[in-house]
N, C-alpha and C positions, 0 to 999 in steps of 0.2 A: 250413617252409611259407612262401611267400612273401607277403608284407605284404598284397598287396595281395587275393590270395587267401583269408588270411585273414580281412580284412574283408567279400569278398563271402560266403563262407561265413559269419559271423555274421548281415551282413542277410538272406541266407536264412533262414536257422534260426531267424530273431527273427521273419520272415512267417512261418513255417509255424506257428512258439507264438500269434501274435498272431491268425492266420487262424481257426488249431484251436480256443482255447478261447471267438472269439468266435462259430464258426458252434456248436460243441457246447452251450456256457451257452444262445444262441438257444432250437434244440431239447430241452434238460432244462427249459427253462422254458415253454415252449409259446409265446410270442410274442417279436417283437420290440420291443430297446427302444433309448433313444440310444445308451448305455454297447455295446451291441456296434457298432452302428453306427462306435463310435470303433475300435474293435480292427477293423472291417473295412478302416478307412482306413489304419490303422497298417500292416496286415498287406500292403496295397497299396502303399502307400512304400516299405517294406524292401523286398518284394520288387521292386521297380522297381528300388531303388537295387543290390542285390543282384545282378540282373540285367546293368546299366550294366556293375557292375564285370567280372561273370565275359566278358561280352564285350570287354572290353579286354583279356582277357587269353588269349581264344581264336581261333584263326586259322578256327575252323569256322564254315559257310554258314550265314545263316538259314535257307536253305533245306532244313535236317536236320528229321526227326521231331521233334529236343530243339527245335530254336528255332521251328519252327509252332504245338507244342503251350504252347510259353510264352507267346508272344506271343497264340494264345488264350486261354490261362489269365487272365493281365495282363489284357488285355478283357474279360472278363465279370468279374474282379472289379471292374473298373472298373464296370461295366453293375449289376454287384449292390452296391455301395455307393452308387450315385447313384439306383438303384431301391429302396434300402431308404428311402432319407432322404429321398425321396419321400410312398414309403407313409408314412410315421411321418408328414409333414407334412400331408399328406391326411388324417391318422389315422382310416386305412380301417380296420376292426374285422376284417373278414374276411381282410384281404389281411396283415396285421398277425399275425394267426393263424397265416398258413397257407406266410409266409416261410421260413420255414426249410424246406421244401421244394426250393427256390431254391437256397438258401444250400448244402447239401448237397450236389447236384447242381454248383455251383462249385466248391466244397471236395476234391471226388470228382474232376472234370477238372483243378483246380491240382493236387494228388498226381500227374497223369501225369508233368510235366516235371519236378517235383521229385523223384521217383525216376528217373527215366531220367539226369539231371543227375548224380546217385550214384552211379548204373552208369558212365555214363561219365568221372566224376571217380576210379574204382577200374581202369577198365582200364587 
């Protein structure tokens, strides 16, 4: 595998661990707290940087299914780490509760590109 591949492959795989156990810890806990907040930035890093890479290394259009639904993806996780550390700063009781509905709903549309990404890194 080539070097460079293989690092984009790790920073995927480090967002999806980092995405995963901070939207799911969220939800088994019932609220949000900083400590996921930090796994949702981490999870948005990797994946950015992860992303950078696998595009230096593909000659294919943003304008595919894979690169619209990323580049959505990338955006609302963005939208939901700057809206959670919001809420937490507001320290809205209700809205603090009822995040991980959100966060889910994120979690659920990042999984599109990151398996299609798989699909098409196997054909």
């Amino acid at each position: 595998m080539e070097p460079l591949l293989m690092k984009a492959v790790i920073f995927i795989t480090l967002a999806l661990v980092f995405y995963t156990v901070g939207v799911w810890s969220e939800k088994i806990q019932g609220h949000l707290k900083p400590w996921h907040l930090v796994l949702f930035y981490i999870g948005l890093v990797c994946d950015t940087i992860g992303t950078t890479l696998m595009s230096k290394l593909s000659d294919a259009s943003y304008l595919s299914l894979h690169g619209i639904t990323g580049l959505i993806a990338i955006i609302l996780m963005l939208v939901h780490a700057v809206w959670g550390t919001y809420v937490l700063i507001k320290n809205d009781t209700e809205k603090i509760h009822k995040f991980h509905k959100f966060s889910i709903f994120v979690w659920c549309v990042w999984l599109v590109p990151y398996i299609l990404g798989m699909v098409i890194g196997m054909m």
